[in-house]
C-alpha positions as CSV (number, residue, x, y, z in Angstrom):
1,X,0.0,0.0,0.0
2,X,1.7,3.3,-0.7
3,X,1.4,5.9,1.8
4,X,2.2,9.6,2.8
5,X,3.6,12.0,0.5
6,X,4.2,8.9,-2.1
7,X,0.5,8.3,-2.6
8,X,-0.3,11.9,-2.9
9,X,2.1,12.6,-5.9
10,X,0.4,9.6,-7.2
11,X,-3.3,11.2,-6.8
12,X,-1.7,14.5,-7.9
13,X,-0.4,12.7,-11.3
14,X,-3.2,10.6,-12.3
15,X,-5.5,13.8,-11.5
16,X,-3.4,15.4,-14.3
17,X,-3.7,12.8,-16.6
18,X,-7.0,12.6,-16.2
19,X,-7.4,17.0,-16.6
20,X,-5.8,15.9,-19.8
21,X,-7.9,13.1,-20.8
22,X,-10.7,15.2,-20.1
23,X,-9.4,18.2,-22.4
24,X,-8.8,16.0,-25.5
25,X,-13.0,14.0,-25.2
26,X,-13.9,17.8,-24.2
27,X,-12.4,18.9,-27.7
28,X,-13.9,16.5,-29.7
29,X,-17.3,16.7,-28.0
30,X,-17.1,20.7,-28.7
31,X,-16.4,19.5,-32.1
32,X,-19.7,17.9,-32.5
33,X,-21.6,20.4,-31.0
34,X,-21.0,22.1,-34.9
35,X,-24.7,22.5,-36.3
36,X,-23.0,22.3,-40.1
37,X,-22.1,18.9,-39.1
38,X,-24.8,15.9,-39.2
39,X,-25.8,14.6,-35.8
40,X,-23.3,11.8,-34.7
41,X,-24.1,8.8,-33.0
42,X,-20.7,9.4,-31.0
43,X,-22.1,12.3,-29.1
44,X,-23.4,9.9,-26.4
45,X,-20.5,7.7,-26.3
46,X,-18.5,11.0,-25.6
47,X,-20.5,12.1,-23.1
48,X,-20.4,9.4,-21.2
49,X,-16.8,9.2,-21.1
50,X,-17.0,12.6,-20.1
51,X,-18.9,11.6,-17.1
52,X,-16.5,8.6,-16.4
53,X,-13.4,11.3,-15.9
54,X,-15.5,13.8,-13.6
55,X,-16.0,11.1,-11.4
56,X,-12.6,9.5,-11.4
57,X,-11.1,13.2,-10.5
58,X,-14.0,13.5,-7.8
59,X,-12.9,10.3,-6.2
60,X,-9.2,11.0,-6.2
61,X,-9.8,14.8,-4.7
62,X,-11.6,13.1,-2.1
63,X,-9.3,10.8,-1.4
64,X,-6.1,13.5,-1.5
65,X,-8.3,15.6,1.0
66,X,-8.1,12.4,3.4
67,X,-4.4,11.8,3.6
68,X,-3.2,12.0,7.1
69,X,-0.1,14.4,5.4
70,X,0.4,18.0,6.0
71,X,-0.1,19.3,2.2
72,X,-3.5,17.7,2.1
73,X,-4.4,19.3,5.5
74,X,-3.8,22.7,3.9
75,X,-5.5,21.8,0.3
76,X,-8.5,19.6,1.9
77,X,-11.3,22.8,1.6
78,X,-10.0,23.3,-1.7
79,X,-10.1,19.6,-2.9
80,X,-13.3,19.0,-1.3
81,X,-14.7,21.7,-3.3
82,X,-13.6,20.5,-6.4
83,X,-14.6,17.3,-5.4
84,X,-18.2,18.7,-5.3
85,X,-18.0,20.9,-8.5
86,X,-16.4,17.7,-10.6
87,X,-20.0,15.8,-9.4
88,X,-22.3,18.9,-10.2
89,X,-20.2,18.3,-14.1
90,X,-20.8,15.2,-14.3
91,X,-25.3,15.8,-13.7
92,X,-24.6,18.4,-16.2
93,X,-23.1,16.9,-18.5
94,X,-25.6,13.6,-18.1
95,X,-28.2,15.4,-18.3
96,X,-27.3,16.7,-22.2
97,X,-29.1,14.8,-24.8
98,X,-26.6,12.4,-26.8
99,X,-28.6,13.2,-29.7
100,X,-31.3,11.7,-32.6
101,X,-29.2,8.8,-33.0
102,X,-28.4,8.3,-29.3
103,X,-29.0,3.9,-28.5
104,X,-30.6,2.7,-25.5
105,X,-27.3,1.5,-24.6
106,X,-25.5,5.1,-24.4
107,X,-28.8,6.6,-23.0
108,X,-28.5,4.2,-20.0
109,X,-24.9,4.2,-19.7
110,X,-25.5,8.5,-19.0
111,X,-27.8,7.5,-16.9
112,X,-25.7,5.3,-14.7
113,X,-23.3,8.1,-14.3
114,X,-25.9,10.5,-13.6
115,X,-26.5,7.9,-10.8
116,X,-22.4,7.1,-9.8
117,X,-22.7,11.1,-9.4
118,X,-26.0,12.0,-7.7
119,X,-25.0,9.0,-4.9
120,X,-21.8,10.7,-4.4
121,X,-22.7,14.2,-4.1
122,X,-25.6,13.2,-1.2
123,X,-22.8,11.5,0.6
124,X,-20.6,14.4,0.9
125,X,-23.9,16.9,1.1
126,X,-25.4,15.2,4.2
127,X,-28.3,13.8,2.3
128,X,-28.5,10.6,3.8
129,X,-31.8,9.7,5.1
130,X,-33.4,6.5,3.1
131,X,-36.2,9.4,2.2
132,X,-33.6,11.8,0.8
133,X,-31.6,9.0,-1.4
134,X,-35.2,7.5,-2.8
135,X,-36.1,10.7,-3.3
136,X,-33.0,12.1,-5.3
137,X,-31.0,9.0,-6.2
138,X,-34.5,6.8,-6.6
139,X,-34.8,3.6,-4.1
140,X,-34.2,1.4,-7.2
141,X,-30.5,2.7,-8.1
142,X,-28.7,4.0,-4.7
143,X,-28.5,0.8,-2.7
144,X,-26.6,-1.1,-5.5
145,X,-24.7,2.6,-6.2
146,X,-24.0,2.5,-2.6
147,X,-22.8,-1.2,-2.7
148,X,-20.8,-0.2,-5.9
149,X,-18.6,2.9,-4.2
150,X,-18.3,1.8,-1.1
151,X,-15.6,-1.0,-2.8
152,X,-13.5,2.6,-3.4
153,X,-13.0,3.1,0.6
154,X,-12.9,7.1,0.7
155,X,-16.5,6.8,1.3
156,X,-16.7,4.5,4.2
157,X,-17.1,7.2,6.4
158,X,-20.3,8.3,5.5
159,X,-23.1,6.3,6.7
160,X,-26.8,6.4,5.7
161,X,-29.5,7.3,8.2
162,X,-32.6,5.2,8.5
């Protein structure tokens, strides 16, 4: 298991990678948002991936703003705000249509991310009454969302109310 300062630099490079990653999909789904151009069946696919990144950044944030090491003392507001703002993204950019020729497949892979994020963000926003979660997450989709992230560990400290 690496630790300390080691496993920051770690978090700190693959959140760059990942800002990267993220530029390059945000390019090419800027690209398509080009009304000369005909409507592309990628759009969704895109999106998705999109979605995939925000989340992976939001995780990592959250887990740099737990290390037990001075520099993540001093950054843990700020990386607990991004972690927020990388979720809110990710509903966003769910929430955008993949287009006319958008499959069920893509449309419920957004969905599931809208889902990953929506789960994460009541965590961290002290929405976690069984009311709250069926009401926001839906009682069908957080318990297996719940099931799903709490495999990651940086959510194990939040618990959900009765």
């Amino acid at each position: 298991m690496i630790i300390g300062i080691t496993r920051w630099n770690v978090l700190s490079l693959m959140t760059k990678k990942y800002k990267e990653a993220f530029d390059m999909i945000k390019h090419e789904y800027d690209s398509l948002k080009d009304p000369k151009l005909p409507n592309s069946a990628k759009k969704s696919s895109l999106i998705t991936q999109l979605c995939s990144i925000l989340i992976e950044r939001a995780d990592i944030d959250l887990e740099r703003s737990q290390l037990g090491i001075e520099v993540a003392a001093k950054s843990a507001a700020v990386l607990r705000t991004n972690h927020k703002n990388f979720l809110k993204s990710c509903l966003v950019f769910s929430k955008q249509s993949g287009g006319l020729r958008e499959s069920i497949s893509d449309k419920l892979a957004r969905r599931k991310k809208q889902k990953e994020a929506l789960i994460r963000l009541c965590l961290v926003e002290e929405k976690r009454s069984t009311a709250e979660l069926d009401q926001i997450v839906g009682g069908d989709y957080w318990p297996q969302e719940l099931k799903e992230i709490s495999e990651l560990g940086v959510y194990n400290q939040f618990t959900i109310d009765s």
